[in-house]
DRENMIVEX-413960 format. One record per residue (C-alpha): residue in one letter; z, x, y. Coordinates in steps of 0.001 Angstrom, whole numbers, plus 500000, padded with zeros to 6 digits. Layout:
// DRENMIVEX-413960
+------+--------+--------+--------+
: resn :     up :   east :  north :
+------+--------+--------+--------+
:    A :      Z :      X :      Y :
...
+------+--------+--------+--------+
***
This chain:
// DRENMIVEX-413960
+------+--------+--------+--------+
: resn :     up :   east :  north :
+------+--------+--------+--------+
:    X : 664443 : 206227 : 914488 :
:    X : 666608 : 203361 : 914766 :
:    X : 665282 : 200285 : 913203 :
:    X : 663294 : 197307 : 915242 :
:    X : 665909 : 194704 : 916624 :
:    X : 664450 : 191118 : 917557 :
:    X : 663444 : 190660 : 920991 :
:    X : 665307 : 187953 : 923201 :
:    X : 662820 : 185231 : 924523 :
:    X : 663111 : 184631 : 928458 :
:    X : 663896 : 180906 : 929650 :
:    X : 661411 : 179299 : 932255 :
:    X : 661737 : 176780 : 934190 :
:    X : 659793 : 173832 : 934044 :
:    X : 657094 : 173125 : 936305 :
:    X : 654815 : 170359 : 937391 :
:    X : 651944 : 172672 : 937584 :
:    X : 649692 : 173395 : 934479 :
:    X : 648794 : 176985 : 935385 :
:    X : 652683 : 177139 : 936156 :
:    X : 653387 : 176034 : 932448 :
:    X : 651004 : 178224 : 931094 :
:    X : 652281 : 181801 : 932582 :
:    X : 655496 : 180397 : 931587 :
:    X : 654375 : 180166 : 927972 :
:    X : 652939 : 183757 : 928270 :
:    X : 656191 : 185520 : 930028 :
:    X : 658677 : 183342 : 927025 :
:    X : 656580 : 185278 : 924173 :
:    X : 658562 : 188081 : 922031 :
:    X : 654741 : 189832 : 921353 :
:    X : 653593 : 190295 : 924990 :
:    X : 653588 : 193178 : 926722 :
:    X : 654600 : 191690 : 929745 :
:    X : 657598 : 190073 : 930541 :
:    X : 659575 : 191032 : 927262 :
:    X : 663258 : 191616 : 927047 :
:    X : 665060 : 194992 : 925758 :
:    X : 666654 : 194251 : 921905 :
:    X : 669548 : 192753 : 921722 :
:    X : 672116 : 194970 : 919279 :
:    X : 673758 : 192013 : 918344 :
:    X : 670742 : 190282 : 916977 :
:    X : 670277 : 193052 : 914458 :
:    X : 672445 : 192940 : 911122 :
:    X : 670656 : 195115 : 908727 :
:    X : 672792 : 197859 : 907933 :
:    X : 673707 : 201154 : 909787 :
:    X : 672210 : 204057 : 907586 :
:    X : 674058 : 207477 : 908627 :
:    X : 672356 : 210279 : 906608 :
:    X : 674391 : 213088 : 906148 :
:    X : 673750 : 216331 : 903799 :
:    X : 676890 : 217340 : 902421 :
:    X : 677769 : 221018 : 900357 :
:    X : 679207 : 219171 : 897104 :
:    X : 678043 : 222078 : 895027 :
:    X : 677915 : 226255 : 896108 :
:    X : 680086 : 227927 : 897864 :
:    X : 681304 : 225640 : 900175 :
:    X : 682012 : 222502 : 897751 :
:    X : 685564 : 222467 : 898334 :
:    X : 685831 : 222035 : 902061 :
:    X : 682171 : 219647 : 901802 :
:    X : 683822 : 217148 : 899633 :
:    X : 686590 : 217361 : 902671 :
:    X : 683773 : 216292 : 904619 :
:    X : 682440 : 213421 : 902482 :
:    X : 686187 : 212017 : 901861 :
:    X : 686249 : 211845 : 905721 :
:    X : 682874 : 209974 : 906319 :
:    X : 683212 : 207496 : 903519 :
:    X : 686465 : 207151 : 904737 :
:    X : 686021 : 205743 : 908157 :
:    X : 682852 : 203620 : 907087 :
:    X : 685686 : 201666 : 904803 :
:    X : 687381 : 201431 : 908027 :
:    X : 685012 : 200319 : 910690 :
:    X : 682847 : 198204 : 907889 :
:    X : 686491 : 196276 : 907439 :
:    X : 686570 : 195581 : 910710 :
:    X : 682900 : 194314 : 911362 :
:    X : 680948 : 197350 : 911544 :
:    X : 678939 : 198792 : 914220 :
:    X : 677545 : 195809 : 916826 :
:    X : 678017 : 193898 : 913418 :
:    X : 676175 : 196081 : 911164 :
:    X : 677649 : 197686 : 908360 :
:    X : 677259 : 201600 : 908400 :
:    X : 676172 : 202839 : 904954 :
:    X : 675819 : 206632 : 904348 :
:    X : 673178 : 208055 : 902445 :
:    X : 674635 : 211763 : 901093 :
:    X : 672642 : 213881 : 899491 :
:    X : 673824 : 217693 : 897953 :
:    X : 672282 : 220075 : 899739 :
:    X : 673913 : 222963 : 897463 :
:    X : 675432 : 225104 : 900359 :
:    X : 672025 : 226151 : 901070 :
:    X : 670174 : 226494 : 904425 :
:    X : 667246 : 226121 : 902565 :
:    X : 668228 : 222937 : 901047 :
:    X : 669926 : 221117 : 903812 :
:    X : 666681 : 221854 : 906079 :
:    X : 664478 : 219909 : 903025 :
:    X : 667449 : 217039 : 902775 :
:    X : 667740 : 216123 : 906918 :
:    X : 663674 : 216223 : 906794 :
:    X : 663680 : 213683 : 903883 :
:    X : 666709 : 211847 : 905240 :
:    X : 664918 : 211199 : 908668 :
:    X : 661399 : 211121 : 907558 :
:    X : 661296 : 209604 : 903736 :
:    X : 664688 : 207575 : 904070 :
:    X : 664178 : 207001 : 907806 :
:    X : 667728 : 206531 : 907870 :
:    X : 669122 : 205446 : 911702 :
:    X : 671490 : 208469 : 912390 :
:    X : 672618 : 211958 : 911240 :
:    X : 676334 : 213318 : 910952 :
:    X : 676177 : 217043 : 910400 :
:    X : 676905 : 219425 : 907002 :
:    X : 679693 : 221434 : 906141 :
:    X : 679458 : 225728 : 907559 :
:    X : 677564 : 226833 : 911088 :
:    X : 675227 : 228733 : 908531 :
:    X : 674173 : 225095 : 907500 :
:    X : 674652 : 223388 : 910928 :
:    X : 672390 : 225994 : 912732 :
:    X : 668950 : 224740 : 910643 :
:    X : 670208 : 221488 : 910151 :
:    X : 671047 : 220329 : 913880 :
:    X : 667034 : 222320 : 914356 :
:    X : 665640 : 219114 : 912586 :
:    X : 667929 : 216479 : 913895 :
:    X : 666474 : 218109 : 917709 :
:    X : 663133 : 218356 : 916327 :
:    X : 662929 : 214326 : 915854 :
:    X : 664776 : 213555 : 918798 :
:    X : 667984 : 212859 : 916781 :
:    X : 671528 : 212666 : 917689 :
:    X : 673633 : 215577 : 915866 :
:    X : 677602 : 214876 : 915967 :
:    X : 678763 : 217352 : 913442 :
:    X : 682719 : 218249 : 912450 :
:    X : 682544 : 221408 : 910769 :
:    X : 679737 : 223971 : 912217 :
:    X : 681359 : 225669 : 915232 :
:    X : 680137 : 229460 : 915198 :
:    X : 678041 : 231165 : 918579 :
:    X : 675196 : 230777 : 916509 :
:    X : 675106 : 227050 : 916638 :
:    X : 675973 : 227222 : 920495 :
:    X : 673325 : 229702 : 921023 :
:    X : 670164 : 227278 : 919926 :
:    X : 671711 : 225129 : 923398 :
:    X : 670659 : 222026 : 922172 :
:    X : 671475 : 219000 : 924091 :
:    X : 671900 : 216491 : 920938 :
:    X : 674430 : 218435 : 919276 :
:    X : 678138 : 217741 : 919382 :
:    X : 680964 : 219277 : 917677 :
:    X : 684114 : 217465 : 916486 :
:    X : 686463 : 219819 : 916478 :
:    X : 688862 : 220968 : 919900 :
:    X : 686377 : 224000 : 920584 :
:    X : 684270 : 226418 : 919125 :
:    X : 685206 : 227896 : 916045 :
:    X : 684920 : 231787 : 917740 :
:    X : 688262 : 230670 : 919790 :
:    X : 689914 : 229250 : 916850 :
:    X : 691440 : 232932 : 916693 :
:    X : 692643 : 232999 : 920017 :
:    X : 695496 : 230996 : 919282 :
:    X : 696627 : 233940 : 917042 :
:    X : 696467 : 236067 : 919402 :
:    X : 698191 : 234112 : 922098 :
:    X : 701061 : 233709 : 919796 :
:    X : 701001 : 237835 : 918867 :
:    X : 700626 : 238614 : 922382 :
:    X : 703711 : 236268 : 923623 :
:    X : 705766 : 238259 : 921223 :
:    X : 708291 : 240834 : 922427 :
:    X : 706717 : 244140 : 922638 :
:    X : 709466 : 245756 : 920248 :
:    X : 707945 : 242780 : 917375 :
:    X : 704292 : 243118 : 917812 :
:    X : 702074 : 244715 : 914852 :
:    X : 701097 : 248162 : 915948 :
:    X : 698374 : 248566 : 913595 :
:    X : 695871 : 246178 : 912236 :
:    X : 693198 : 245441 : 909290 :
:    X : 689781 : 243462 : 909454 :
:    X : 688431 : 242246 : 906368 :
:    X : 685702 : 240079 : 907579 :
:    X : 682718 : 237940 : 905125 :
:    X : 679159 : 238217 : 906797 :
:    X : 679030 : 234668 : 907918 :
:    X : 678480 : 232690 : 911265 :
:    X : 681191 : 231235 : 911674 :
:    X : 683696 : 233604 : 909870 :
:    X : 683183 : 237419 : 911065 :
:    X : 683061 : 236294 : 915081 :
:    X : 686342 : 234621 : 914912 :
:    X : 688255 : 237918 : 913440 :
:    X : 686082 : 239801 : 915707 :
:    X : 687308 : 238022 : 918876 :
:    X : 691024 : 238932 : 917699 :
:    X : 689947 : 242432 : 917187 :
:    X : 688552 : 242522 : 920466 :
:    X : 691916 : 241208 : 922398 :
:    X : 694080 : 243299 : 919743 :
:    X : 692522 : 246575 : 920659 :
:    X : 693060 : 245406 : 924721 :
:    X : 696471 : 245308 : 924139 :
:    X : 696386 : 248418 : 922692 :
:    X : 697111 : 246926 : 918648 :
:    X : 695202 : 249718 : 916974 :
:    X : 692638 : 248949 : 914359 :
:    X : 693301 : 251298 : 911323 :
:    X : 690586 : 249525 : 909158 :
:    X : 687415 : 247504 : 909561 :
:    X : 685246 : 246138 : 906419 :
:    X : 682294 : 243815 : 906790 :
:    X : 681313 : 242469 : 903261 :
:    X : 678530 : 240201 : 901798 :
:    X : 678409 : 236432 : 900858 :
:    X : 677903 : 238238 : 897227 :
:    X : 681101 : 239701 : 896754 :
:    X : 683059 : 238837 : 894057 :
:    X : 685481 : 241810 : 893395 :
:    X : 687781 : 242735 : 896576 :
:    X : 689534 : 245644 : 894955 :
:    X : 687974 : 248120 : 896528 :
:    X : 688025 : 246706 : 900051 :
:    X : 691791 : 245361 : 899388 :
:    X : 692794 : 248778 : 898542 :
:    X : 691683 : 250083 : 901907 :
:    X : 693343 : 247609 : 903340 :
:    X : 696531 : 248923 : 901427 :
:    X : 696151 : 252346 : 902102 :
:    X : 695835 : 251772 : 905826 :
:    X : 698943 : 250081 : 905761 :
:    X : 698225 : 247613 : 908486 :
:    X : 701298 : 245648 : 910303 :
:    X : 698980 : 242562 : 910653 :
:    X : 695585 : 241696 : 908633 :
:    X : 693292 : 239591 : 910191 :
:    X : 691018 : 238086 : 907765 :
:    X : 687691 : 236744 : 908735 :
:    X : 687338 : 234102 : 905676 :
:    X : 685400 : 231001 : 904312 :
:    X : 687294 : 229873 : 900928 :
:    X : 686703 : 231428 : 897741 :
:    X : 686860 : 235133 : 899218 :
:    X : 690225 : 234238 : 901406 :
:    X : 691762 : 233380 : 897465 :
:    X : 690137 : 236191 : 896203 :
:    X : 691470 : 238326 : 898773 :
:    X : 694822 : 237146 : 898655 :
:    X : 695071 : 237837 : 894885 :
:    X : 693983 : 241643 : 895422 :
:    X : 696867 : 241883 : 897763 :
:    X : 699154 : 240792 : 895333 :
:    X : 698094 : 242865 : 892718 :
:    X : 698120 : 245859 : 894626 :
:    X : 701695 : 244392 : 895681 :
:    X : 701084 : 245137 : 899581 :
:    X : 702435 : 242139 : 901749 :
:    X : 701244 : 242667 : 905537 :
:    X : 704214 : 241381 : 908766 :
:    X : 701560 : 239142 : 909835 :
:    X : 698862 : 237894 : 908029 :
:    X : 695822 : 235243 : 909603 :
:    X : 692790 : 233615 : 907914 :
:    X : 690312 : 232051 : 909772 :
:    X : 689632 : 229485 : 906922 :
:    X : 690466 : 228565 : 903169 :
:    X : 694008 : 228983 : 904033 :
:    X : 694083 : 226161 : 905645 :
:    X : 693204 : 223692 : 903321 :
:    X : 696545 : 221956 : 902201 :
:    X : 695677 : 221293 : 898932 :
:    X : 693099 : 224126 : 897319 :
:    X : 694813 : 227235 : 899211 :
:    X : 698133 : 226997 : 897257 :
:    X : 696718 : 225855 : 893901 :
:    X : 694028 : 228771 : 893895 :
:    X : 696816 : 231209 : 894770 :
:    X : 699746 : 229964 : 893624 :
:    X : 702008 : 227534 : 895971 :
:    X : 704943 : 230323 : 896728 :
:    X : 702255 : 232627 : 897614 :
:    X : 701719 : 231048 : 900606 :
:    X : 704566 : 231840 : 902428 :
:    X : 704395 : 233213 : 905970 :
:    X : 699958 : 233062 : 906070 :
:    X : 698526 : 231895 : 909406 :
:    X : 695387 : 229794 : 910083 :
:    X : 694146 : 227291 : 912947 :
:    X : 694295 : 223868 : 912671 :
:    X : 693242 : 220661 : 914969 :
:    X : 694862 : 218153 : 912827 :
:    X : 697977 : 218085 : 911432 :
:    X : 700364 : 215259 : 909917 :
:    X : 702507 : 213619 : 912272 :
:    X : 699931 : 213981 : 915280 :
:    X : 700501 : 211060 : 918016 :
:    X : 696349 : 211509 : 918648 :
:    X : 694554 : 207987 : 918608 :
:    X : 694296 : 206525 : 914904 :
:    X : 695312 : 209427 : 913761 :
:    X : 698578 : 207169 : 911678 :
:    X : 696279 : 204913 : 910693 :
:    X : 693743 : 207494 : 909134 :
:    X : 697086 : 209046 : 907521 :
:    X : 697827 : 205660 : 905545 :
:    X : 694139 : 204878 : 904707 :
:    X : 693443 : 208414 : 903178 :
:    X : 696328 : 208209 : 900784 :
:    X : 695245 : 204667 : 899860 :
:    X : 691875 : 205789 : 899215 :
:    X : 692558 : 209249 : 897579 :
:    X : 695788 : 209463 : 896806 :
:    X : 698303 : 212720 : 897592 :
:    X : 700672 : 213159 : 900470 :
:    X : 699937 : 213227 : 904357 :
:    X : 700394 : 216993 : 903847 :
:    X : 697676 : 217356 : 900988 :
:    X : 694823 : 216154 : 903287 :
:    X : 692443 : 218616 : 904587 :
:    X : 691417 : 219000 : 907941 :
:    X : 687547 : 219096 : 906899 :
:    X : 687959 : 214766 : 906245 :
:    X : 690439 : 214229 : 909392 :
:    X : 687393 : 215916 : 911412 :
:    X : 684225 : 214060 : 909448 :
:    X : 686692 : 210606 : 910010 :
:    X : 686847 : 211672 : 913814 :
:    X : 682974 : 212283 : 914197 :
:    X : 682941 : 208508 : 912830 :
:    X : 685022 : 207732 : 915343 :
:    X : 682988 : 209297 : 918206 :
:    X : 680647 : 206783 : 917084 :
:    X : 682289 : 203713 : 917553 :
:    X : 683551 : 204409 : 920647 :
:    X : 679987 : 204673 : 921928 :
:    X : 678879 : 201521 : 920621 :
:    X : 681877 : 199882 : 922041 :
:    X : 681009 : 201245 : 925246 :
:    X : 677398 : 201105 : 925672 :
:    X : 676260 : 198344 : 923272 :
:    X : 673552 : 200370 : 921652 :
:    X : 673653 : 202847 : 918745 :
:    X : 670178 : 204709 : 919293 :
:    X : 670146 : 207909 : 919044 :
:    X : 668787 : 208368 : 923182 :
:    X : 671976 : 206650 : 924109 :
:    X : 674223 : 208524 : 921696 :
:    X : 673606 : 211736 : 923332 :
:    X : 673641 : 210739 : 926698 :
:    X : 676835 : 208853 : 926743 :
:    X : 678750 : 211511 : 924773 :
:    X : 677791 : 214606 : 927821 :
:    X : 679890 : 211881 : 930322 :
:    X : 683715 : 212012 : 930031 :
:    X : 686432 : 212622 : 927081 :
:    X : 686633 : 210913 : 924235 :
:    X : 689881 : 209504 : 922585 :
:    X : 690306 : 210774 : 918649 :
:    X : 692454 : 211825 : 915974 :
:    X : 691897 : 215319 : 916796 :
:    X : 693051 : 214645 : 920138 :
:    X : 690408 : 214150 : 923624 :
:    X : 687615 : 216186 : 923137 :
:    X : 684941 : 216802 : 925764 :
:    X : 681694 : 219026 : 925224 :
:    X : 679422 : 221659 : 927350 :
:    X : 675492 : 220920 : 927697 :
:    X : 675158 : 223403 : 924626 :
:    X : 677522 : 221062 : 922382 :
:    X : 680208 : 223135 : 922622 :
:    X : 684066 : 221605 : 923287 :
:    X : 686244 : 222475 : 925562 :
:    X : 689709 : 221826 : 924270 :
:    X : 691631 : 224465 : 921944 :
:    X : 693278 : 224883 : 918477 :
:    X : 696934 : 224687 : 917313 :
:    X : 698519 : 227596 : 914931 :
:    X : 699368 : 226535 : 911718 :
:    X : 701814 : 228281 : 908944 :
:    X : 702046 : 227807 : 905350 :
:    X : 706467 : 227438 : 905346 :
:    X : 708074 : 225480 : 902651 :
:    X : 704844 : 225082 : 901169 :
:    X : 703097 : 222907 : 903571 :
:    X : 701058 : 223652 : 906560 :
:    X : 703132 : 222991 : 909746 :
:    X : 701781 : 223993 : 913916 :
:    X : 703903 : 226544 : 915103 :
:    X : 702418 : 227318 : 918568 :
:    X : 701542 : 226333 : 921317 :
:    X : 705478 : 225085 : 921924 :
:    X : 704008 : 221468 : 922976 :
:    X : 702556 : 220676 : 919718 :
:    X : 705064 : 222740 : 917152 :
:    X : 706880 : 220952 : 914661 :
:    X : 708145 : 224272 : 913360 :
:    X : 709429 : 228184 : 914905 :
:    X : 706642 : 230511 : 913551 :
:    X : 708281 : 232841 : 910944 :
:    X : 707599 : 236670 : 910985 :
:    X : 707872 : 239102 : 909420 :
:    X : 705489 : 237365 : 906432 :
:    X : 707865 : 236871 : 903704 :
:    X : 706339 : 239240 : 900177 :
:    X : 704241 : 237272 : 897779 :
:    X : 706074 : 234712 : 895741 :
:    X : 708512 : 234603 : 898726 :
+------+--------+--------+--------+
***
């Protein structure tokens, strides 16, 4: 809960009566129960504790050190500017091992044992979905960048919001816009669905299947494998041997690489080729598969390099300062975490307070201004905006569609591995 702030004391005015000065005594005390005034979030200047269980170990390391970059990113920020109301925001991150066992033990001990003032959310819907449970459980608020699957938006929890344009499920749908626009003579045909058993993965190449097959693209192959699976042979050569113009690929990180490098050792280079995630991560995609690999793969993106969104320059320079690289080598994961710091701040600004009752209520009212553009969420946390396309071409990740965001024409057929 957040932590005590003093109480202002009332002024009285002075009297001439005795009984007069008296109940003025009473009403000016800060320990009555009468007569008190609300805190004042000025007067307090401890620090801002965010706890925040982070995947820097498991499966999902990669993209949850993303996340952690991002946090610790805008706390330098908005500490170097004063803070929060004047408090400086500390995070307390603890490794919850990409487990949902784990992160369910770290928010309890965060909120409970640390008693830390807020919560930002984990990396993966699989850890969001018992995680953002807790943060509800203790009345907390839950503004989380990277758990966007229909699981999450089916608990229809009130506290939780996520930082991203909207839910991961339509983070396809931009794909399949940009197929769909295409003249009917350069449209895949056929197409292949190799999809990991995961939350927020399988629904989003699901969704594609599901507008695919309405516009009569004809699945020729369908495989549904386990967080286990280490050797995609076997799947990749159905893939192959059903020949598909376009595989969609429903992908967290280490089984997009792994998938990719089946392809090219079975030498089979699909027209059109979309992963819902590890392929777009700027820096780990091409140095897992090799950077002229790349060429021609599709993901989503909400963030790009370049973007006119609000602070989204001034993120750009601070990131490289901090962690070195190019604006191109910085992952989306940290430009979202950064944004849900963001959120923050622009509640405090507005409202004056930073409890968690006044968190979620003031983020269900309007659209809020960040470097992943205006977002704006439903009652069950879910936004309302949409994704951009992005394509790996010169070996960066560029947006290609919708027209009003593309710094780039989408290239197609895919160009063969090492292309």
């Amino acid at each position: 809960m957040p932590r005590n702030h003093r109480l202002r004391r009332h002024r009285t005015a002075f009297g001439v009566s005795l009984l007069v000065l008296a109940l003025a005594a009473c009403s000016s005390s800060s320990t009555g129960t009468t007569g008190s005034a609300a805190p004042s979030a000025s007067a307090n200047k401890t620090p801002l504790v965010i706890g925040a269980s982070i995947s820097l170990t498991g499966d999902f390391a990669d993209s949850g050190k993303a996340v952690k970059n991002g946090y610790e990113l805008w706390a330098q920020q908005v500490n170097a500017k004063g803070g929060i109301l004047g408090r400086q925001v500390q995070f307390n991150i603890v490794d919850d091992a990409s487990s949902p066992t784990q992160v369910v033990t770290n928010y309890q001990n965060l909120i409970n044992s640390d008693k830390v003032d807020l919560v930002f959310g984990p990396f993966s819907s699989l850890l969001t979905v018992p995680a953002s449970q807790v943060a509800k459980r203790y009345g907390y608020a839950f503004i989380e960048p990277a758990g966007g699957g229909p699981a999450v938006f089916a608990q229809k929890l009130d506290n939780l919001f996520f930082v991203q344009p909207a839910p991961v499920v339509k983070s396809g749908d931009v794909f399949a816009d940009w197929v769909l626009s295409l003249p009917a003579a350069d449209r895949p045909k056929t197409a292949a669905y190799a999809e990991l058993d995961d939350p927020f993965a399988a629904p989003i190449a699901e969704d594609i299947r599901a507008r695919f097959e309405a516009a009569g693209i004809k699945t020729v192959y369908k495989q549904v494998y386990p967080a286990e699976t280490q050797d995609f042979s076997a799947i990749i050569s159905k893939v192959v041997a059903a020949a598909p113009d376009v595989l969609v690929s429903g992908t967290q990180s280490d089984d997009a690489y792994a998938q990719v490098k089946s392809l090219i050792q079975l030498k089979f280079s699909p027209k059109f080729m979309f992963m819902s995630n590890g392929a777009n991560s700027p820096a780990e995609f091409p140095d897992k598969v090799g950077a002229s690999n790349t060429a021609g793969i599709m993901s989503a993106g909400d963030w790009f390099p370049g973007s006119t969104a609000q602070g989204s320059d001034a993120f750009t320079a601070a990131y490289i300062k901090a962690y070195g690289g190019t604006a191109d080598t910085i992952d989306n994961s940290s430009a979202e975490a950064f944004a849900a710091g963001q959120l923050l701040e622009e509640v405090a600004a507005k409202t004056g307070k930073v409890d968690n009752a006044t968190i979620i209520a003031t983020l269900h009212q309007g659209s809020w201004p960040t470097l992943l553009g205006n977002l704006s969420w439903g009652p069950d946390g879910a936004p309302t905006g949409s994704f951009n396309l992005i394509q790996w071409q010169g070996g960066k990740l560029v947006p290609v569609f919708p027209a009003t965001i593309a710094k780039a024409t989408p290239v197609y057929p895919k160009p063969g591995w090492g292309g």
